[in-house]
C-alpha positions in Angstrom: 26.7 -10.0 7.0 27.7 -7.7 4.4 28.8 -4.3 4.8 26.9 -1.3 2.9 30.9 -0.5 1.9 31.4 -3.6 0.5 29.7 -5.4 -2.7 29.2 -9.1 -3.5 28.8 -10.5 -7.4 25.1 -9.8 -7.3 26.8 -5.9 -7.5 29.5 -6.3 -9.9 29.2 -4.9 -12.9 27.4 -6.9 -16.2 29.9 -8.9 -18.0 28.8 -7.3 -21.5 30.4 -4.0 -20.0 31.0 -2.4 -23.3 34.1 -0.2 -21.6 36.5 -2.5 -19.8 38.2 0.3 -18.2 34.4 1.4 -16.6 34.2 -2.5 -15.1 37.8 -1.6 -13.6 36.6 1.7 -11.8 33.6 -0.3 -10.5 35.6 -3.3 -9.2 34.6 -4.7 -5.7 36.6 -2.1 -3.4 38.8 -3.6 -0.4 37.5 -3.6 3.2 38.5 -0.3 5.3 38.3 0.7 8.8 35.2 2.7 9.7 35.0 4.3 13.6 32.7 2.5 15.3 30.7 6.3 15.7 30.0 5.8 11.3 29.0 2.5 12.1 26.7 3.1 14.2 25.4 5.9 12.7 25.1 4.3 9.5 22.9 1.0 10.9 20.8 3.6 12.8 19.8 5.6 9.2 17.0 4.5 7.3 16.3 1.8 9.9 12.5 1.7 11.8 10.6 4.1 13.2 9.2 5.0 16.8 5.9 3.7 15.6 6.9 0.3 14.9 5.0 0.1 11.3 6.7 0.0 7.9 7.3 3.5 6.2 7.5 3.2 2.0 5.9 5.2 -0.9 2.4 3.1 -0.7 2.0 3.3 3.2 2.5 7.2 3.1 0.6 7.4 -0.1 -2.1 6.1 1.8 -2.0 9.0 3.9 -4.8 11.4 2.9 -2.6 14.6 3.9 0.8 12.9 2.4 -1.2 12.2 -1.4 -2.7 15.5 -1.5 0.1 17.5 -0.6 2.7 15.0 -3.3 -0.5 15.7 -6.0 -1.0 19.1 -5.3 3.1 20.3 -5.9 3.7 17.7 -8.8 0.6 18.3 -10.7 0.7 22.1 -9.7 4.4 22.1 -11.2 4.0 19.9 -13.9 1.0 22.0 -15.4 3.2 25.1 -15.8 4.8 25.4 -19.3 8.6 24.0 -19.8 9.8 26.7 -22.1 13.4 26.0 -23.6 15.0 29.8 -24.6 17.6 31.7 -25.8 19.4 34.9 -25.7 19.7 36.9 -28.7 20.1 40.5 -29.9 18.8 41.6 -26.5 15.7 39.6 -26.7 14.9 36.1 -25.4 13.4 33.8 -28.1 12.2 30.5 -27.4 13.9 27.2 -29.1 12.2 23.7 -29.7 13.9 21.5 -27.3 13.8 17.6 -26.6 11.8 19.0 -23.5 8.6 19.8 -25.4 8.2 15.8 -25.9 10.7 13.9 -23.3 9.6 11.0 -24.6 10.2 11.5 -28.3 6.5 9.9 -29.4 2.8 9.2 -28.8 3.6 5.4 -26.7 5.2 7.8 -24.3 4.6 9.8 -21.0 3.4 12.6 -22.0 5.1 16.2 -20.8 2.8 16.6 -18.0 3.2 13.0 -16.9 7.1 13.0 -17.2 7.4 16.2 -15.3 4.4 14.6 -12.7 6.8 11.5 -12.1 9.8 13.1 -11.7 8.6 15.7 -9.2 7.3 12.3 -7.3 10.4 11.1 -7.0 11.9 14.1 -5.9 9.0 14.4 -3.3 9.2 10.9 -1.8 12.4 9.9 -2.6 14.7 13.1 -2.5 16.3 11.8 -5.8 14.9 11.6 -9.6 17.1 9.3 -12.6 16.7 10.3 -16.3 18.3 8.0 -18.3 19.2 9.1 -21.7 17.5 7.4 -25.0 19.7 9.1 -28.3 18.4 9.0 -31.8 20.7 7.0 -35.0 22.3 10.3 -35.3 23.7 11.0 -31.7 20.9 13.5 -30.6 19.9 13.3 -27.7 15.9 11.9 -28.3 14.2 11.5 -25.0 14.7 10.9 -21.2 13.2 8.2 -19.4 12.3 8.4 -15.7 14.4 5.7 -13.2 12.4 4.5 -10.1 15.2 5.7 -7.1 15.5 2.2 -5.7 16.3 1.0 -9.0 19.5 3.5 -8.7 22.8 3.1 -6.8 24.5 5.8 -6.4 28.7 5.7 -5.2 31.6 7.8 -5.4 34.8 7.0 -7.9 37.6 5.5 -6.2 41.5 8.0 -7.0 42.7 4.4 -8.4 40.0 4.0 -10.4 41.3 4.2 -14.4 38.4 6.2 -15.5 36.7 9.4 -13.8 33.4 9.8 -14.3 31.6 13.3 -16.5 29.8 14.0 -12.8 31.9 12.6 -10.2 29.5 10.1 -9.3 28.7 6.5 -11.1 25.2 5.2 -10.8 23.9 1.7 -11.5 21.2 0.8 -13.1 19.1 -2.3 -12.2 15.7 -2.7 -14.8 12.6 -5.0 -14.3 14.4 -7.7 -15.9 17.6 -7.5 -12.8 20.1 -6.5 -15.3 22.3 -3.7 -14.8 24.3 -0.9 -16.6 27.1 1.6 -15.1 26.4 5.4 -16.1 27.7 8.6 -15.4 26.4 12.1 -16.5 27.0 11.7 -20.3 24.5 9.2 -20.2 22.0 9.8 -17.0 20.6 13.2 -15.2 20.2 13.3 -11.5 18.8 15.9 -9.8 19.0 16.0 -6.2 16.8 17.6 -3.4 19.0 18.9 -0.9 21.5 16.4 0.1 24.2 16.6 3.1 26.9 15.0 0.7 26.7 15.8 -2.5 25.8 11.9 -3.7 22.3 12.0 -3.4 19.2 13.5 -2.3 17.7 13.4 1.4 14.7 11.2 1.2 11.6 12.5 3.2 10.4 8.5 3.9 13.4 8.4 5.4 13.9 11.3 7.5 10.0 11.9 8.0 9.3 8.2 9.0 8.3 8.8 12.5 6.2 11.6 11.6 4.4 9.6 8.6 4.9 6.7 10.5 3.1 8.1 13.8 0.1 9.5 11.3 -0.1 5.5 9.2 -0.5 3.7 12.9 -3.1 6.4 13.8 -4.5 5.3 10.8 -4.4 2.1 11.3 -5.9 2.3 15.2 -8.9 4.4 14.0 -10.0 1.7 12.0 -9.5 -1.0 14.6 -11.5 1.4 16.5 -14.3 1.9 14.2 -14.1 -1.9 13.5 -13.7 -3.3 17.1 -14.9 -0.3 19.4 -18.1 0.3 21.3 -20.1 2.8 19.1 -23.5 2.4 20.1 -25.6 5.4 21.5 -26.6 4.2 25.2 -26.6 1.0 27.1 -30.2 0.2 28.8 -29.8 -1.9 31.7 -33.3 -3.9 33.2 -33.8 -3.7 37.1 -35.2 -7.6 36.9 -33.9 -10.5 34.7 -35.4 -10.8 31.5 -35.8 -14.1 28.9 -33.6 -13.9 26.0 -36.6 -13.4 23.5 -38.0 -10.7 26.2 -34.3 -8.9 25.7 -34.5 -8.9 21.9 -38.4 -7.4 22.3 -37.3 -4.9 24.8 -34.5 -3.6 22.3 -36.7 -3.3 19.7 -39.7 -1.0 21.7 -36.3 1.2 22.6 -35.5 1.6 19.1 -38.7 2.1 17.5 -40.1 4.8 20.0 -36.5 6.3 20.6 -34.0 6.4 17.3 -35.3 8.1 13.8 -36.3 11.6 13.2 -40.1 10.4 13.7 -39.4 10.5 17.2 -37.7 13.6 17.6 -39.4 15.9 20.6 -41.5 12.6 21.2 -42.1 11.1 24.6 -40.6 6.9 24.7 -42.9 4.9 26.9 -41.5 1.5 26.9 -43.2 -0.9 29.1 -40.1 -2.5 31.2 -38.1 -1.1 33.7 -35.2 0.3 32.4 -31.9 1.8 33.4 -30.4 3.6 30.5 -26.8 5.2 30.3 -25.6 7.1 27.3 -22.4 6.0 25.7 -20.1 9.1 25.4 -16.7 9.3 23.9 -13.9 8.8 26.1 -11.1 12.6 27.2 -8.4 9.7 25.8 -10.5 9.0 22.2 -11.3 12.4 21.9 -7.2 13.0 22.4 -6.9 9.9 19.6 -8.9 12.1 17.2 -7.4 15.4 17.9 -3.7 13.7 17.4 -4.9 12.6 14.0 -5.7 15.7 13.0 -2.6 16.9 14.4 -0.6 14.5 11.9 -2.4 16.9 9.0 -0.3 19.8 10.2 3.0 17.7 10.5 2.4 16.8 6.7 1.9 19.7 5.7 5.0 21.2 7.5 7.4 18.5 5.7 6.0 19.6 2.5 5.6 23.2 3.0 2.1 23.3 1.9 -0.6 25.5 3.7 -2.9 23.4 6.0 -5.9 24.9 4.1 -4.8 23.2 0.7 -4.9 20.2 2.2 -8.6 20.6 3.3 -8.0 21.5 6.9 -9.7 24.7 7.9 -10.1 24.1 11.1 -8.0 27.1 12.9 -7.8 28.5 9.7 -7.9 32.6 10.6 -6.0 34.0 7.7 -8.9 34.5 5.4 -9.5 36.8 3.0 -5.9 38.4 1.7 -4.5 36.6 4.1 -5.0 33.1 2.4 -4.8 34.6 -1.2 -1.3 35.5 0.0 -0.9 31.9 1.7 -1.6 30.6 -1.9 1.0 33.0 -3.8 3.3 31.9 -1.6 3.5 28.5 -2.3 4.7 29.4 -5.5 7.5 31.1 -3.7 8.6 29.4 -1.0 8.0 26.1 -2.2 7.9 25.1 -5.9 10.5 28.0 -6.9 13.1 25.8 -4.9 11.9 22.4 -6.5 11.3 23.8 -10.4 14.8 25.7 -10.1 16.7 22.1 -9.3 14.8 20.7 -12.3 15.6 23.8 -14.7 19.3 23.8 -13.8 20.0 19.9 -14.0 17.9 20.3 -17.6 19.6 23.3 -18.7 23.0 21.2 -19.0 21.6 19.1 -21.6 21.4 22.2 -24.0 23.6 23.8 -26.3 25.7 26.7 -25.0 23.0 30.4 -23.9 20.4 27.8 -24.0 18.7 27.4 -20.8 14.7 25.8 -19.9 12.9 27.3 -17.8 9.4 26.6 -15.9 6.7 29.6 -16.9 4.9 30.8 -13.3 3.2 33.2 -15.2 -0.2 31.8 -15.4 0.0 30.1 -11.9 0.5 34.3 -10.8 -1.9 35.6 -13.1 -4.0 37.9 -11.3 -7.8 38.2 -11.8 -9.4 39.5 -15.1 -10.1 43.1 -13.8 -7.0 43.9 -12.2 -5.0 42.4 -15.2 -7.3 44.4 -17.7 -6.5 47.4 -15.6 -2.9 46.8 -15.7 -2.7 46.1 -19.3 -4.0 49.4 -19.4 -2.0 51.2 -17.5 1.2 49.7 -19.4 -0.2 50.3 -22.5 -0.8 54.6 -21.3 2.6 54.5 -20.1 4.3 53.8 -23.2 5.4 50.4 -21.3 4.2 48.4 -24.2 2.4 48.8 -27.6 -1.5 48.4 -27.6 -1.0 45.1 -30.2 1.2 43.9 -27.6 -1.5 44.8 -24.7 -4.2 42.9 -26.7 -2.0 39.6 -27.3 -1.8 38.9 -23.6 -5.6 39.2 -24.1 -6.1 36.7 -27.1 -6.8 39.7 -29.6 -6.1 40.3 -33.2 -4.0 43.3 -33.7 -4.9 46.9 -34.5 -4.1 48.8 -37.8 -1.4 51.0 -36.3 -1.0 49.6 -33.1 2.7 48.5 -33.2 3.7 51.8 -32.1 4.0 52.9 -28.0 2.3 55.9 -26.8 4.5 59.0 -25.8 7.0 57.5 -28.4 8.3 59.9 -31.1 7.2 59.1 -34.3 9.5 57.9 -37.0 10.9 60.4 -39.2 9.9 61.0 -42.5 11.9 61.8 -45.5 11.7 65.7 -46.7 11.5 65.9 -50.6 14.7 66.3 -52.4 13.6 70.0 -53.6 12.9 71.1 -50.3 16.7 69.8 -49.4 17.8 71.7 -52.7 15.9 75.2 -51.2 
């Protein structure tokens, strides 16, 4: 058995290291005493579940609740525009960035699939790898997306030779099983909120008894629908009946009984029947009720509003109540997220460069209250009526550049009136 400590030559680094002194730092590390408290605490984390079924991206995935609320923040996020600006004279401009196409080209993701994938693997995984491409000239020329378990995270050692930009070396392993050391200089990791500063807390991990709870519901309403008793009634004959006589029997109940021609009929059916309807059990009616219980759960890991994920039932803030629900998602819950993403980014630009996700659009009001507060800003000398028109898609006004309730520019007197 090996200890999670401890790494065999599987884990050492390739021998085409192109910096000896980086295969020193990431040389196999002695054994060490560990309390028998960390032990245990670390063979207990990440292990099963109370469920008993296997907990990974695919099985949640399958989760209805699980893919709508991981589609509706990553696609939600990665719609809003990545703007890349800068500070200057007062005013804040906006800068072409390697952020407009992060993966420098047409045979790439494209900017609302890279952002999509890396909001993913924040969601699932707690942890999202960009791995830095540079162009001949040492610019940096796009940023590729690492799946999390192809990524090892671990902490320098104080005797290693070389400290690493970051404090942390990760190690890469690609579809072909080889692997490369990096540090900051050449990878980007951004975190969700992690205990330790390594890496990210992964919600398949810590929300496996939850999700794991809601797959083997899953799971046990199929069998049910599959294996269960879901016929209507059960008709029992007083006297014994011939096999044939059974399957005639069946079919008078059904013809004269089932269909909406028969409905407010009378069924005469010439045997002597006892007939009991089949009615779903207090404990399946429980089953259902916990599955729809395991909706709510979801959506409380995620911090989505039940109602986006299509479950209205005991839905009673309607009205402002849910348009408010709705605005804040965008506050409570993809602020957080976009604001590790813009951060992490912002280090790969020059100096009063920063990027910045634009929540504009995603809070634009409707058409009639923003026309009535373009207005408004417009009277109050807030901004110029051009200005008011461009947030409208209109071509400017002759003379429009100029606020209202500003003085006007002064004009020049003529030299013979200066002279008088």
């Amino acid at each position: 058995m090996r200890w999670p400590w401890q790494r065999s030559e599987r884990d050492a680094p390739p021998a085409d290291a192109p910096e000896p002194a980086v295969a020193t730092a990431l040389a196999p590390r002695a054994n060490v005493d560990i309390p028998p408290s960390i032990i245990a605490a670390m063979l207990s984390a990440g292990g099963g579940n109370y469920s008993g079924v296997n907990v990974d991206e695919t099985s949640a995935m399958g989760l209805s609740a699980v893919y709508r609320a991981v589609s509706l923040i990553s696609g939600t996020i990665a719609q809003l525009p990545l703007r890349t600006l800068r500070e200057r004279g007062g005013r804040l401009d906006r800068v072409p960035s390697v952020f407009d196409d992060p993966q420098g080209g047409f045979s790439g993701l494209t900017r609302f699939e890279w952002v999509e994938t890396i909001m993913i693997h924040l969601l699932l995984h707690g942890n999202a790898y960009l791995l830095h491409v540079y162009n001949g000239a040492g610019g940096l020329f796009s940023l590729m997306p690492q799946h999390p378990l192809h990524v090892e995270v671990f902490w320098p050692r104080p005797e290693d030779k070389v400290w690493p930009v970051g404090n942390r070396w990760y190690r890469v392993t690609d579809i072909w099983g080889r692997q490369t050391v990096h540090d900051a200089t050449t990878l980007t990791h951004v975190s969700a909120q992690s205990p330790d500063g390594l890496k990210g807390l992964s919600p398949l991990t810590i929300a496996r008894n939850s999700f794991g709870t809601a797959i083997a519901g899953e799971r046990g309403a199929a069998r049910m629908f599959s294996n269960g008793a879901l016929m209507s009634g059960l008709a029992v004959p007083d006297e014994d009946l011939e096999p044939d006589e059974l399957v005639v029997a069946k079919q008078e109940l059904n013809r004269h009984m089932l269909g909406w021609e028969n409905a407010g009929s009378i069924a005469v059916v010439n045997r002597k029947l006892t007939f009991t309807p089949w009615t779903m059990s207090a404990a399946d009616a429980q089953f259902l009720q916990s599955r729809q219980f395991s909706i709510e759960e979801v959506a409380r890991w995620f911090g989505v509003p039940p109602h986006l994920l299509m479950q209205t039932d005991k839905q009673t803030s309607w009205g402002t109540g849910v348009n408010e629900q709705n605005r804040g998602l965008g506050k409570f819950t993809l602020s957080p997220w976009t604001s590790r993403v813009e951060q992490r980014l912002s280090r790969l630009l020059g100096v009063q460069r920063w990027c910045e996700f634009d929540f504009a659009g995603l809070e634009r009001p409707n058409v009639e209250t923003e026309i009535d507060l373009i207005l408004k800003q417009v009277a109050g000398g807030l901004i110029t009526p051009n200005e008011g028109r461009a947030l409208r898609n209109l071509a400017p006004l002759p003379g429009g550049d100029t606020a209202r309730g500003a003085a006007p520019a002064p004009t020049e007197e003529p030299a013979d009136a200066l002279a008088a």
